[in-house]
C-alpha positions as CSV (number, residue, x, y, z in Angstrom):
1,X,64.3,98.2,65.6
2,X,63.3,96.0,62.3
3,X,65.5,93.1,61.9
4,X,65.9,93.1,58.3
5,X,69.4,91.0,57.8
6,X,71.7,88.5,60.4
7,X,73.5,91.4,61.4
8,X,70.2,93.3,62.7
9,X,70.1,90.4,64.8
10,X,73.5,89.3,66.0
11,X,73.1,93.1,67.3
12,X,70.0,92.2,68.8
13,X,71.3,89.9,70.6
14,X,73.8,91.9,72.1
15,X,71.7,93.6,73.9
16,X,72.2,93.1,77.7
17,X,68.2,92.1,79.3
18,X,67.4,93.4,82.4
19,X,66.4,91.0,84.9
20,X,64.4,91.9,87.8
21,X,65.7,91.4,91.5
22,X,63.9,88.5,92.8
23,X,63.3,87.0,89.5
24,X,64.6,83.7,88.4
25,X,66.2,83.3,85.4
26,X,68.8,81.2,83.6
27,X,72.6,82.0,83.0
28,X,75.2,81.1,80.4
29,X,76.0,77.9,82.0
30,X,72.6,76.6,82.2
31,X,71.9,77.2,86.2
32,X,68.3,78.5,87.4
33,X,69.1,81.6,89.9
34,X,67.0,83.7,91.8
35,X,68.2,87.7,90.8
36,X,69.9,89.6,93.6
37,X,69.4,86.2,95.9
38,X,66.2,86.8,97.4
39,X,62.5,86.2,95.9
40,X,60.3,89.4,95.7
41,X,58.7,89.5,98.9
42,X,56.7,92.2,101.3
43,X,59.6,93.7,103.1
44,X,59.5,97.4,104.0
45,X,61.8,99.7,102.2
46,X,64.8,101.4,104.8
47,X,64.5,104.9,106.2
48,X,66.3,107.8,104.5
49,X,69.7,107.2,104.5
50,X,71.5,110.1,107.2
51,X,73.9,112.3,105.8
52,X,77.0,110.6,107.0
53,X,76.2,107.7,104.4
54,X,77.5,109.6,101.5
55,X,80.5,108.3,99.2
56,X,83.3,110.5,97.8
57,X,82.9,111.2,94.1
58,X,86.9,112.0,94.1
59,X,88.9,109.5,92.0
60,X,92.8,109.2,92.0
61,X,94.8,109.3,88.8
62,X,96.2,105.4,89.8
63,X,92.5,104.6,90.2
64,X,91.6,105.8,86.7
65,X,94.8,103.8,85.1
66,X,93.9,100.8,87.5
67,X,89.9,101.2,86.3
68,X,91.2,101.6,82.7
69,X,93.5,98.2,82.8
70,X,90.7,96.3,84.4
71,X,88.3,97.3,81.2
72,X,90.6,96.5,78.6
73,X,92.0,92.8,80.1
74,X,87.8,92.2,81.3
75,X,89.0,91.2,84.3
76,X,86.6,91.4,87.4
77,X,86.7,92.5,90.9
78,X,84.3,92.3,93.6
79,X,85.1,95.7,94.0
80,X,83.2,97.1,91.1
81,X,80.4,94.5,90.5
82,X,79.6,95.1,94.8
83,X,79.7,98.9,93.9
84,X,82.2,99.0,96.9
85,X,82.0,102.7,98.3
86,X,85.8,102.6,99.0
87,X,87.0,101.0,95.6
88,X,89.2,104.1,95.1
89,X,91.3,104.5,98.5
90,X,91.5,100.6,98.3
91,X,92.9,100.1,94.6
92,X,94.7,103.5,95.2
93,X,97.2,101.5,97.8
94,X,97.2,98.5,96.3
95,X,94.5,95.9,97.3
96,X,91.6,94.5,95.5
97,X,89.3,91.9,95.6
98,X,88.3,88.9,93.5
99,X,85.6,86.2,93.0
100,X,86.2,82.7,92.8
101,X,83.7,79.7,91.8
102,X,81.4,82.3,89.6
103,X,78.5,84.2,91.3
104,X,76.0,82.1,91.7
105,X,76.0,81.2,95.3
106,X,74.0,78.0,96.8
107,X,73.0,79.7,100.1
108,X,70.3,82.8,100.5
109,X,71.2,85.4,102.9
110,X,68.9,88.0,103.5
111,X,71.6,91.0,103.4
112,X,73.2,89.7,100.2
113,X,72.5,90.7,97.0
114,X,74.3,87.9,95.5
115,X,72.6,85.6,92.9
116,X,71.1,82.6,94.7
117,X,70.8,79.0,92.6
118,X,72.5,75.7,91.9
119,X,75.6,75.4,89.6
120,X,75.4,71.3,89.7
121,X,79.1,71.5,90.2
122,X,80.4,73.8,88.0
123,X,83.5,75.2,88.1
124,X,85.7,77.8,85.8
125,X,89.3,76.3,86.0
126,X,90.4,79.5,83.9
127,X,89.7,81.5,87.0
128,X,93.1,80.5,88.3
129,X,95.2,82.1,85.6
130,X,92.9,84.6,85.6
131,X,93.3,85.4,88.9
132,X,96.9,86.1,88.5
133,X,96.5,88.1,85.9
134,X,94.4,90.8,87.9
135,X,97.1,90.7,90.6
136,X,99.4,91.3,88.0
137,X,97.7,93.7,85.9
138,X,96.8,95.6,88.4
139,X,100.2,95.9,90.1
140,X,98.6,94.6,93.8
141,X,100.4,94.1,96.6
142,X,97.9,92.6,98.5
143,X,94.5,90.6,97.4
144,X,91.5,89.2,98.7
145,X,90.1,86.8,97.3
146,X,86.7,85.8,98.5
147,X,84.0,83.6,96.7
148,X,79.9,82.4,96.7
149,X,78.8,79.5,98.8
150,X,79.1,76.4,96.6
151,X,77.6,73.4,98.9
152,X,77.3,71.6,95.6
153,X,80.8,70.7,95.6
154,X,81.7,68.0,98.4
155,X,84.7,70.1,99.4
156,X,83.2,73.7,99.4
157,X,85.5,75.2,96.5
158,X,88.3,74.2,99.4
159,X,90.7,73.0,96.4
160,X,90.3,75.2,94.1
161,X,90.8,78.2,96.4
162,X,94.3,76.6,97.6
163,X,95.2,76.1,94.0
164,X,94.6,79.9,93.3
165,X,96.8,80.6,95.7
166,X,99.4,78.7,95.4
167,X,99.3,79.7,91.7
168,X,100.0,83.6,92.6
169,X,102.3,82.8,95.5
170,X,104.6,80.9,92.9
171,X,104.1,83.4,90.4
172,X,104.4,86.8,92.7
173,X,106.2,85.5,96.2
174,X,106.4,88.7,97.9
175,X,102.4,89.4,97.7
176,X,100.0,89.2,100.6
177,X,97.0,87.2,100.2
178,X,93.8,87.1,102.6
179,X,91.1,84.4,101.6
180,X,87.8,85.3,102.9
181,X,86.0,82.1,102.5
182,X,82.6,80.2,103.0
183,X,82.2,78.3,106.2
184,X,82.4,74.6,104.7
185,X,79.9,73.3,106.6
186,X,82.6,73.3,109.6
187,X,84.4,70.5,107.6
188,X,88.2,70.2,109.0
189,X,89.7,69.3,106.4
190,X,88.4,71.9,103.6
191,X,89.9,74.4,106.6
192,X,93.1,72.5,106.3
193,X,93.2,72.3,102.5
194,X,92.7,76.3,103.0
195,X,95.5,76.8,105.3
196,X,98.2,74.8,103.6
197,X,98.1,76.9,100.9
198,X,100.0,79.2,103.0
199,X,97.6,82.4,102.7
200,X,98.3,85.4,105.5
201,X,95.2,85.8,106.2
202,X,91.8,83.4,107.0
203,X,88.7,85.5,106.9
204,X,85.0,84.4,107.5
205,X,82.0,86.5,108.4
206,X,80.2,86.1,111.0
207,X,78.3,88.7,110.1
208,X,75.5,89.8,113.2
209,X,75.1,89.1,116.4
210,X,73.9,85.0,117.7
211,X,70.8,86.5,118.2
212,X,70.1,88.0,114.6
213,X,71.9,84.7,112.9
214,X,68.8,82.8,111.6
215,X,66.9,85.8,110.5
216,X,70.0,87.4,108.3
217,X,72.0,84.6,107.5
218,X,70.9,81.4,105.2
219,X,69.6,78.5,107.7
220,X,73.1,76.7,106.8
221,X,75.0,79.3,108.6
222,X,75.4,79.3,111.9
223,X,77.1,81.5,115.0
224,X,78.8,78.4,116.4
225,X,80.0,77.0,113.3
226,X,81.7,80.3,112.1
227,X,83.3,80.7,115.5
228,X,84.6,77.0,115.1
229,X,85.9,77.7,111.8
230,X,88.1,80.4,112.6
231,X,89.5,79.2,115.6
232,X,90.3,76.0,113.7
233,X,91.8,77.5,111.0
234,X,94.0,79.5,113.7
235,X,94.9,75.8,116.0
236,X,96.0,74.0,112.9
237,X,98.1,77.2,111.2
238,X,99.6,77.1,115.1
239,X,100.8,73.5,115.1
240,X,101.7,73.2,111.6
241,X,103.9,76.7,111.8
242,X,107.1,74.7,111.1
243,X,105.8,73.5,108.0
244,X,103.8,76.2,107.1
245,X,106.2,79.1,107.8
246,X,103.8,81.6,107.7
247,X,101.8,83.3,111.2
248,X,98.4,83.3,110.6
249,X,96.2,85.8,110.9
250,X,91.9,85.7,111.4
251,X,89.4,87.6,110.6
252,X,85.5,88.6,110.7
253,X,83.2,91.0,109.6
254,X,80.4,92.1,111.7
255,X,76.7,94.2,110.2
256,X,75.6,96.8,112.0
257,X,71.4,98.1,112.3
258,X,70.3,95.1,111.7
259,X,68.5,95.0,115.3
260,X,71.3,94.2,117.2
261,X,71.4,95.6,121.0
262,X,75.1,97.6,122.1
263,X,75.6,94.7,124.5
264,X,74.8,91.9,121.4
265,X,77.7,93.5,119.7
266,X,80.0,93.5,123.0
267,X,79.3,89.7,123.9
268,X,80.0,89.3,120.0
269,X,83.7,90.9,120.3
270,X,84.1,88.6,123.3
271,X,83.4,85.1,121.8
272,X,85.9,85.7,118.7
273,X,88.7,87.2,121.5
274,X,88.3,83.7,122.9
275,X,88.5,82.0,120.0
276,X,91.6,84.2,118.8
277,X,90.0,85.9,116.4
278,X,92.8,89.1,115.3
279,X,91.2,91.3,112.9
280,X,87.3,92.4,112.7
281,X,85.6,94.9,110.6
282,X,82.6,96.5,112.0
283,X,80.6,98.6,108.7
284,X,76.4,99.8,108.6
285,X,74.2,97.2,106.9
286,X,73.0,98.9,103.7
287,X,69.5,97.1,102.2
288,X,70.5,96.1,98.9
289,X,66.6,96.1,97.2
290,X,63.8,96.3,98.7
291,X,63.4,92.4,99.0
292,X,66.0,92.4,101.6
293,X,65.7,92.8,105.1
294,X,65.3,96.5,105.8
295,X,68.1,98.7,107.9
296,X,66.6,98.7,111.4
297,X,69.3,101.5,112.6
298,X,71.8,104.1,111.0
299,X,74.7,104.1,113.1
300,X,76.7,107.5,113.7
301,X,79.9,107.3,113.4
302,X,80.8,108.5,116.8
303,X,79.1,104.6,117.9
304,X,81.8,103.3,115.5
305,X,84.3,104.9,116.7
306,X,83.7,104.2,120.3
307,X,82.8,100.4,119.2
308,X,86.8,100.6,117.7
309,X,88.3,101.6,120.8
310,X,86.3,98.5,123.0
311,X,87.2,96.3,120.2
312,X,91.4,97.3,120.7
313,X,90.8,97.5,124.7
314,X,89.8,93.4,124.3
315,X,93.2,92.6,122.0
316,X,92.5,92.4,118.7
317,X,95.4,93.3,116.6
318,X,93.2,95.7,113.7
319,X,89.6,96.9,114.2
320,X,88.1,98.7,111.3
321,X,85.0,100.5,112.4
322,X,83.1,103.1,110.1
323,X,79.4,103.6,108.8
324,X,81.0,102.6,104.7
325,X,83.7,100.1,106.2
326,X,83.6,96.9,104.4
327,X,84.8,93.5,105.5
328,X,87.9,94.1,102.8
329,X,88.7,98.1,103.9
330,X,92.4,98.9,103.4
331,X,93.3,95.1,104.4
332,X,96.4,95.7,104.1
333,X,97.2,97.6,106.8
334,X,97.6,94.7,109.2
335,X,100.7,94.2,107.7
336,X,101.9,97.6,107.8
337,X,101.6,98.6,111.3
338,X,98.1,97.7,113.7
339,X,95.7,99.8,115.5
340,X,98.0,99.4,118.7
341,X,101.6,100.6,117.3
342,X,102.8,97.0,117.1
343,X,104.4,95.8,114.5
344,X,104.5,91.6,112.7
């Protein structure tokens, strides 16, 4: 292309570059990242994926118009950017997710493909509105909203999550919201700030097994302190009910074939029961680029399915189990009748 005049240029410019995962680069706001959240490194490629990892190439017609509204307002969903395999049975029924305090996240997993940096602070106040406009847009009846680890703000994001909520709640009453948050650092009152907001349901991952937590997660995570955070969350929304007037409900997400052992995964279902943990989702790991920690283990979905009955046998109220389920699968469900016929 010869740049001959200003507009040769402005077109130039326009033209998105490709950054390589692992690379660091800088965004529109100024932050140094690392692409895809991990640096290039000497990890092994995963084994061919089995047959059973295959996504559905049918679309519904509501997807399409839903796909279609998204485009024209540029809103975004995690559900497109994360390539989620069941974007179209979940925007089908109604639910979505969204992304709060941008995508650059201060913590490094090694499963997560998310952009790893420091936003010095940064935050988008727009994303509130624009938050309710998706839900609106899109005609949802149910949203997650979920968002990047941001240690660089002494509350977590706690604030501005409530104040997204509170902002659709006013605006659209009679929809269901589940916040799937970051861990605070175990900090009380961020969990507090989170629960007043009167969400309906308090997720965070605790994503493997104890065993596993140091090698998948960022060195800031931590078994104990996710345990602590949702059985927090569930003792305050419990004596605060009368105030509150809405029954909380918790929630996890657990990786599988990352190395875990059948009994890792039992023992794991055991310590959220005890800390009243209601919901968990239970999905393969999938190795995002080859910088990230390579899948160890393909689980059939026979194992899933016979992980799902253990999981209701112990008492939790929904167990999601499948080799593509994702910590957000059909969330709404819960609401509309649970695994064991009973109903909230």
């Amino acid at each position: 292309m010869t740049i001959s005049n200003k507009k040769d240029f402005k077109k130039l410019k326009e033209i998105p570059v490709m950054i390589e995962s692992g690379s660091k680069y800088k965004d529109s706001n100024g932050t140094i990242a690392i692409k895809d959240g991990v640096k290039k490194n000497s990890n092994t490629t995963s084994q061919k994926k089995p047959k059973w990892i295959r996504i559905s190439a049918k679309t519904s017609e509501k997807f399409k118009n839903l796909q279609q509204v998204v485009h024209e307002k540029k809103l975004s969903t995690v559900c497109e950017e994360a390539k989620c395999p069941n974007i179209n049975e979940c925007w089908s029924h109604g639910t979505a997710t969204i992304m709060l305090l941008g995508s650059v996240c201060t913590r490094a997993c090694k499963f997560c493909s998310v952009d790893t940096g420091n936003p010095h602070g940064f935050i988008d106040t727009n994303e509130i509105e624009n938050s309710y406009k998706t839900v609106e847009y899109m005609g949802l009846k149910y949203i997650v909203i979920t968002s990047v680890d941001r240690d660089d703000i002494p509350d977590g994001g706690a604030k501005h999550y409530a104040d997204t909520i509170k902002y659709i709640k006013l605006n659209k009453p009679d929809i269901k919201i589940e916040a799937l948050t970051p861990d605070f650092q175990g900090r009380l009152k961020d969990i507090e700030t989170i629960v007043n907001s009167r969400l309906d349901v308090f997720a965070q991952n605790i994503e493997t097994v104890k065993r596993l937590t140091h090698k998948v997660r960022d060195i800031r995570a931590g078994y104990e302190q996710t345990l602590k955070v949702l059985a927090y969350a569930k003792e305050y929304s419990e004596q605060n009910l009368d105030k509150l007037k809405v029954k909380l409900l918790t929630k996890t997400s657990l990786m599988l074939g990352l190395g875990e052992t059948f009994d890792e995964i039992i023992e794991t279902m055991d310590d959220l029961r005890k800390n009243n943990v209601d919901i968990l989702t239970l999905g393969q790991y999938l190795q995002p680029t080859k910088n990230h920690l390579p899948v160890d283990k393909y689980i059939s979905p026979k194992e899933f399915t016979q992980l799902r009955e253990i999981g209701l046998q112990k008492g939790f109220l929904e167990v999601a189990s499948g080799p593509l389920v994702r910590s957000s699968y059909r969330a709404e469900r819960v609401f509309e009748q649970n695994n064991l016929g009973q109903k909230f």
